[in-house]
C-alpha positions in Angstrom: 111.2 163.1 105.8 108.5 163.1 108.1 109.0 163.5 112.0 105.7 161.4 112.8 107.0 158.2 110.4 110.4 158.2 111.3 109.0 158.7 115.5 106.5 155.5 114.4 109.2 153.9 113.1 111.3 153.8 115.7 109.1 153.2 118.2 108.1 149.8 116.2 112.0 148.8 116.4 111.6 149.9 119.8 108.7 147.4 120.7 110.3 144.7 119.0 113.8 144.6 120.3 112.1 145.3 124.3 113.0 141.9 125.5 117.0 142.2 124.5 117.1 145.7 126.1 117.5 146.9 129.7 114.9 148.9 130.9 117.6 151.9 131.2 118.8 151.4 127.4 114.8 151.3 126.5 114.5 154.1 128.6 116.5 156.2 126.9 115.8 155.2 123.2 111.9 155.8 124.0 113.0 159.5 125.6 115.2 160.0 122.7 112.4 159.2 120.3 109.9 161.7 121.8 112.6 164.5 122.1 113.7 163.8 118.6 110.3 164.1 117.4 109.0 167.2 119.3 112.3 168.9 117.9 111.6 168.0 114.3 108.0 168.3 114.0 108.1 171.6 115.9 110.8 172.8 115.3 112.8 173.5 117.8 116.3 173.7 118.2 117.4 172.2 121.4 119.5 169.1 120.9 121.9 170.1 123.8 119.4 171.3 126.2 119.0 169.6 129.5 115.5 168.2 129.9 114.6 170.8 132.1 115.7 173.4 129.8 113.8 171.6 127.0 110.5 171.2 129.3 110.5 174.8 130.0 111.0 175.8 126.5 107.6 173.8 125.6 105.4 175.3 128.4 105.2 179.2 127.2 105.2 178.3 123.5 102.1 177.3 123.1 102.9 174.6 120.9 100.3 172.4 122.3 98.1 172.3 124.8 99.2 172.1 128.3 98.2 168.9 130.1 100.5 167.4 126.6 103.4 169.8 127.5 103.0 168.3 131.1 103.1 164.5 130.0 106.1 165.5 128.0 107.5 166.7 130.9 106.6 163.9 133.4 108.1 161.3 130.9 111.2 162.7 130.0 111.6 163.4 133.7 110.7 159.9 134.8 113.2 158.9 132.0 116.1 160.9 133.3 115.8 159.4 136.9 115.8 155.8 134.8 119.3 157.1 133.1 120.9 159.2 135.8 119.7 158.2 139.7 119.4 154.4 138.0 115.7 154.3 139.4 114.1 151.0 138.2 110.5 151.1 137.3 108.0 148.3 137.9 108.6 145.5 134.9 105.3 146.7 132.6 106.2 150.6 133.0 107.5 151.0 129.9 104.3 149.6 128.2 102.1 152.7 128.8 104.7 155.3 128.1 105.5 153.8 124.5 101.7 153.6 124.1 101.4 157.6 125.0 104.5 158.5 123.1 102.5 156.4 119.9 99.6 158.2 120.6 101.1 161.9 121.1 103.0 161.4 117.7 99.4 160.5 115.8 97.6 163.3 117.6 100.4 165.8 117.2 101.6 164.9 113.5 101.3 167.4 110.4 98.8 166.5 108.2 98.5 167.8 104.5 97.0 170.8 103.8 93.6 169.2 101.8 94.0 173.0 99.6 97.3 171.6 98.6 96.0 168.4 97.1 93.3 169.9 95.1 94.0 171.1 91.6 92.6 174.2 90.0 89.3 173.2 88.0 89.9 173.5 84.2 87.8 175.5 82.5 
């Protein structure tokens, strides 16, 4: 299956179910999400890595550019303090960080190889 529809797909259920969640629970789904989805689509193998073992994985390789890497960082970060310290974030954080999580999944997903989809010419 596809990392980016499954990431889409879950963040829809995400959006829709907001109001019935705290903001900790959506929190953690949307970190969830985007780790789940770098992992997958990049494939890398770090489901039990802290975050901060899993940012510093993504810096040196090169996977994407860095000022992505960093906006990875800075929302799984944000995230943990949501889940761990039990900081609360102003009522309409969440909104901007499922929009960029949305957006890095469409500007990060795999697309087909167009040399894939064209057939030989018959002669």
């Amino acid at each position: 299956p596809d990392p980016a529809e499954i990431a889409l797909r879950r963040l829809g259920m995400l959006k829709s179910s907001l109001a019935g969640l705290t903001q900790r629970e959506a929190a953690i789904e949307l970190a969830a999400i985007l780790r789940d989805y770098v992992c997958e689509r990049f494939e890398i193998r770090a489901p039990y890595q802290t975050t901060g073992e899993f940012v510093r994985h993504l810096g040196p390789s090169g996977l994407f550019p860095a000022d992505q890497s960093q906006s990875v960082a800075d929302l799984l970060n944000t995230f943990d303090l949501v889940k761990f310290a039990t900081v609360i974030l102003q009522d309409d954080a969440l909104q901007p960080w499922i929009g960029y999580v949305e957006e890095f999944v469409n500007r990060t997903r795999q697309r087909p190889d167009p040399a894939a989809d064209t057939e030989a010419p018959h002669g």
